[in-house]
C-alpha positions in Angstrom: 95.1 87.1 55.4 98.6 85.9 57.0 98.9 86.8 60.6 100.6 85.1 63.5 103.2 83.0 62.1 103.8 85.8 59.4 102.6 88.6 62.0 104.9 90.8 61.7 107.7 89.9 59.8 109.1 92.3 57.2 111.4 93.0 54.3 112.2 92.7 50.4 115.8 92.8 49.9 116.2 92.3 46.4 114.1 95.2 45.6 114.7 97.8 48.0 118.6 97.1 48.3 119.0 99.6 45.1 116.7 102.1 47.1 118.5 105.7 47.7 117.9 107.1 50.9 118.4 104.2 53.5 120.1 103.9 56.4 121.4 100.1 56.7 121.9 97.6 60.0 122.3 100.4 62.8 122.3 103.9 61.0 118.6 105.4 61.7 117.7 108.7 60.9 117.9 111.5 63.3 114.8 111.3 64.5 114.5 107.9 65.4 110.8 106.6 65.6 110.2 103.5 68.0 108.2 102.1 65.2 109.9 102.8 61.7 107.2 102.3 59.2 108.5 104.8 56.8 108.0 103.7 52.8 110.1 101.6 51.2 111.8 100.4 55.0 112.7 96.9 54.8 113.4 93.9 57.4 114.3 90.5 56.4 113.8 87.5 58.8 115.5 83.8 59.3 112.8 81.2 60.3 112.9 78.4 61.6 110.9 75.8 63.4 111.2 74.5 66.8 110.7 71.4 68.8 109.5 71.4 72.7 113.2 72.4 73.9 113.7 75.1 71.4 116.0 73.6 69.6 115.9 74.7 65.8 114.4 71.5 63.4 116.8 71.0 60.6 115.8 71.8 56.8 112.9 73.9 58.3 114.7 77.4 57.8 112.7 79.8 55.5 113.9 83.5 54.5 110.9 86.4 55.3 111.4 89.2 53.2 109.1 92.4 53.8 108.3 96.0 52.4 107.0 99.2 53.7 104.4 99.9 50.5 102.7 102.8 51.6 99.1 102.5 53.5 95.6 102.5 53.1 92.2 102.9 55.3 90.9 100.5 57.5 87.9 100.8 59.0 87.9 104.2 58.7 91.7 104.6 60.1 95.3 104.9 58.3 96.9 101.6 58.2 100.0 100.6 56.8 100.8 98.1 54.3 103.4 95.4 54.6 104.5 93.1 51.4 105.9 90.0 52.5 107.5 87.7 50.4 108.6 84.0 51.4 109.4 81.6 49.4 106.9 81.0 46.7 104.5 83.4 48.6 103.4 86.8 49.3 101.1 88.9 50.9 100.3 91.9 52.9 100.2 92.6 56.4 98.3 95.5 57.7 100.0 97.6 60.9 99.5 100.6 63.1 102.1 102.3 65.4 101.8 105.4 67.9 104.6 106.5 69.0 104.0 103.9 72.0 102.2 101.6 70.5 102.3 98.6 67.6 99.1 96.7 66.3 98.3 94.5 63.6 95.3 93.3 62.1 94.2 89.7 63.3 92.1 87.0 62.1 91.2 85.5 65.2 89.1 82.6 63.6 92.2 81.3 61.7 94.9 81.5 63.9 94.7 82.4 67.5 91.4 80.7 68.3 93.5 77.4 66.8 90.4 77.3 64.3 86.9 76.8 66.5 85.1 78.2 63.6 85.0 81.7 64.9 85.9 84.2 62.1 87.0 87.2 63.6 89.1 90.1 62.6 90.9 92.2 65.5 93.5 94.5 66.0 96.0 93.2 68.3 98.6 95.4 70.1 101.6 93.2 70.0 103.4 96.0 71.9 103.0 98.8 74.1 106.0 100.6 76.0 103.0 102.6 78.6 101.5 100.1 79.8 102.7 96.7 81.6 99.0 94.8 80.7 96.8 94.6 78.4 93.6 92.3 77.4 93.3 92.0 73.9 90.5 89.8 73.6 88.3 88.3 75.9 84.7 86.4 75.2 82.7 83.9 76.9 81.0 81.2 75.3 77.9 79.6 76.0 76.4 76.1 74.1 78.7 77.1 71.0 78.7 74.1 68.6 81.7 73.0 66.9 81.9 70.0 64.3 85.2 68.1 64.9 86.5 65.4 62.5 86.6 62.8 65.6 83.0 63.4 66.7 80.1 65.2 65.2 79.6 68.1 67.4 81.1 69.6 70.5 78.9 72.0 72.7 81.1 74.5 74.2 81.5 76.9 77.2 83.8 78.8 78.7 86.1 81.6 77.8 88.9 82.5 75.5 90.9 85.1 76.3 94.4 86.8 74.3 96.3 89.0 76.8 99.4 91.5 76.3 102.2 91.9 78.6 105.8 93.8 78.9 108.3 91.8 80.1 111.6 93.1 80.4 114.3 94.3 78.4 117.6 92.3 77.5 120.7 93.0 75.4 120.6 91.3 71.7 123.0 90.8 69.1 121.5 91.7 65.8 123.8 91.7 62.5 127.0 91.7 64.6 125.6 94.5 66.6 124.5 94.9 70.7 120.8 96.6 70.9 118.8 96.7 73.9 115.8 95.0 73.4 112.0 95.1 75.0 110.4 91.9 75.1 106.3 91.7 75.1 104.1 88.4 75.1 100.9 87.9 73.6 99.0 84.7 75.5 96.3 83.0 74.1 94.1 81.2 76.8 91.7 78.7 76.3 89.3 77.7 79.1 86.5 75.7 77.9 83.7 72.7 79.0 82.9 70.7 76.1 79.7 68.1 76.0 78.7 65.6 73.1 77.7 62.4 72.4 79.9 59.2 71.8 78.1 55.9 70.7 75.1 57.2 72.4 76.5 58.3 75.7 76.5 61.8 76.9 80.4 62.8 77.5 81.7 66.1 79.6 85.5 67.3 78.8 87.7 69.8 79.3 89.8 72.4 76.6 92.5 74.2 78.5 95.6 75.9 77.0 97.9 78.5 77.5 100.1 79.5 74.7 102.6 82.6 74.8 104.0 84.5 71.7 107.3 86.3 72.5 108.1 89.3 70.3 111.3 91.4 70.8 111.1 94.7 69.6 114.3 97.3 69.4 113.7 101.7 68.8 114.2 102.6 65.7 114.3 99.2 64.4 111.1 97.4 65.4 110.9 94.0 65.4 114.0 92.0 66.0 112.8 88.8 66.9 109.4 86.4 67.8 109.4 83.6 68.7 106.6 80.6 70.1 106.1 77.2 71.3 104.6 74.3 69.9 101.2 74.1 71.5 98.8 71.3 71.1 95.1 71.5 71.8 93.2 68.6 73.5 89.7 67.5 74.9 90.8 65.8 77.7 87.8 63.2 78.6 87.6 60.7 81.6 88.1 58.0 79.0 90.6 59.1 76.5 92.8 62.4 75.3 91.5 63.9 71.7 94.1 65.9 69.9 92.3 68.9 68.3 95.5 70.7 66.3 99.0 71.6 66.8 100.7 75.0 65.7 104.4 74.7 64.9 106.6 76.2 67.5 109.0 78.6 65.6 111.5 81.5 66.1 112.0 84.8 63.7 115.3 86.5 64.1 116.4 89.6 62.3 119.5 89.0 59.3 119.2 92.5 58.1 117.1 95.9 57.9 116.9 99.1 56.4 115.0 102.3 57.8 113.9 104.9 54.8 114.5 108.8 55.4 110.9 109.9 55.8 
């Protein structure tokens, strides 16, 4: 499953271009739904990576393109589908929407636990207009064991936590056009004691990390841009600093979009 760097991203141009019905860069229907997820809708995405001042990393830039397919059940609930094509690539996204609300279906293990061996699917509201909180996730480890490359196990406790928050709002220009725009942040937070064993000798560290996800989301248009930092996890020790794994910092932003007639 492809989830946070792809979370989210939609669109198929070449396909849905020739689609009748549309309404293209700006012209929605006339009842405009916060969350378009109508058939056949399509959003496509520049890409780019990051470094630690934002800056955008030359020859990185990758095109996300992304169809509305229909939808499907999910643990016993409508979800929709979400082709997304990139490159040499493609798969499907899984979404919900309320008429406040937009979630997506999360493998935890993979991506936004930075691979501690925990496989775990979740729904994640990425955004929600009634509320100004939210706690996605939240657990507390006690003596979980983790095999690391470096050393042979590492005995963890603590918690991990992913959290939701409304920010503000802020004007954008998207395709040569002003839209007001609400910004949400998903934060991942890692706060964790680690204990193993080097050369013998019984070692205590520390994992700590906070890592926010930006997503900016326009009505009628959904999401217009995401964006993140690169984050680097460590074991800090009292002898040394261990490097556990580094996500790319990257930004989305919108190129173009069309919303289907339901």
């Amino acid at each position: 499953m492809r989830t946070f760097p792809g979370f989210l991203l939609l669109g198929i141009a070449t396909v849905v271009l020739s689609l009748s019905g549309c309404n293209d860069n700006g012209a929605l229907p006339s009842e405009i739904l916060r969350f378009p997820l109508n058939t056949g809708s399509y959003w496509i995405y520049s890409i780019v990576d990051i470094d630690s001042s934002g800056n955008p990393l030359a020859g990185t830039e990758k095109i996300d393109s992304a169809v509305v397919k229909g939808s499907t059940i999910l643990d016993d609930q409508e979800a929709t589908q979400i082709e997304h094509y990139m490159q040499d690539t493609s798969w499907i996204e899984y979404v919900r929407a309320t008429a406040d609300q937009y979630m997506a279906l999360v493998d935890l293990g993979e991506d936004l636990l930075m691979r501690l061996d925990m496989p775990l699917t979740l729904w994640v509201t990425i955004a929600d207009y009634a509320q100004s909180q939210w706690t996605v996730f939240d657990t507390t480890l006690q003596d979980f064991k983790v095999p690391l490359s470096q050393l042979d196990t590492v005995t963890l406790s603590g918690t991990i936590q992913i959290t939701g928050q409304r920010l503000r709002t802020e004007n954008l220009m998207i395709a040569g056009t002003s839209y007001n725009a609400t910004v949400f942040e998903i934060r991942r937070i890692i706060d964790l004691q680690a204990q193993f064993s080097l050369n013998g000798f019984p070692v205590t560290g520390a994992i700590a990390l906070q890592a926010p996800i930006l997503f900016w989301f326009v009505d009628g248009i959904g999401l217009v841009r995401r964006e993140s930092a690169t984050t680097t996890l460590t074991l800090q020790t009292p002898m040394a600093t261990l490097p556990l794994g580094t996500i790319q910092g990257s930004r989305s932003t919108l190129l173009r979009y069309a919303i289907m007639q339901q």
